[in-house]
Steps between C-alpha positions, in 0.01 A plus 500: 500500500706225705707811631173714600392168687799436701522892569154461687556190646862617637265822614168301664832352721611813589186598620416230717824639709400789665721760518614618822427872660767721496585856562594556108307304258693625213803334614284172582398513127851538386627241717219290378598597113844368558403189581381451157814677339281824443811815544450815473456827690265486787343780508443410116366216537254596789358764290409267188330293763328800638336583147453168384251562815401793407435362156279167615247772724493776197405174299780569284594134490219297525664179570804371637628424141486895447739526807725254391582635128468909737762362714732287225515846334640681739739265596638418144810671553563245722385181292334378718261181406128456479518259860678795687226738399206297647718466757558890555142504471415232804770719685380829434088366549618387830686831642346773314127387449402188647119577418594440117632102610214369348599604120759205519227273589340618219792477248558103580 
């Protein structure tokens, strides 16, 4: 639970910087996803963003908990931790579907 905590915490402080406009926001996000030791493919890792999207309007995940455990799965090859999954999903809320913010609210 201590992990899930600091993953939203180290997310809320990712949201409160805005993320600048660019011409390609799926290089933003990867550059972004580096800077919390999330590798990968980009195009890769835009797409699981893109669904995890897809999946908060089809109310497929209802919560940003059902994000979280979407995205640690399909980054498991990777081992990633619990923290950089909340913090793929700040990223990914912020570029891809900035209307959907409000679920991390909701998570703390």
């Amino acid at each position: 639970m201590k992990r899930v905590a600091a993953g939203i915490a180290a997310a809320a402080v990712a949201l409160a910087l805005a993320a600048p406009a660019q011409a390609d926001p799926d290089t933003d996000f990867t550059n972004e996803l580096h800077t919390y030791g999330i590798y990968g493919q980009k195009d890769y890792n835009a797409w699981i963003g893109k669904i995890m999207c897809k999946r908060q309007r089809n109310g497929v995940d209802r919560d940003a908990f059902a994000s979280a455990r979407f995205i640690q799965a399909q980054l498991a090859k990777n081992q990633n931790s619990t923290e950089q999954s909340w913090q793929f999903l700040g990223a990914a809320l912020r570029f891809y579907c900035p209307d959907k913010l409000p679920i991390m609210d909701q998570a703390r």
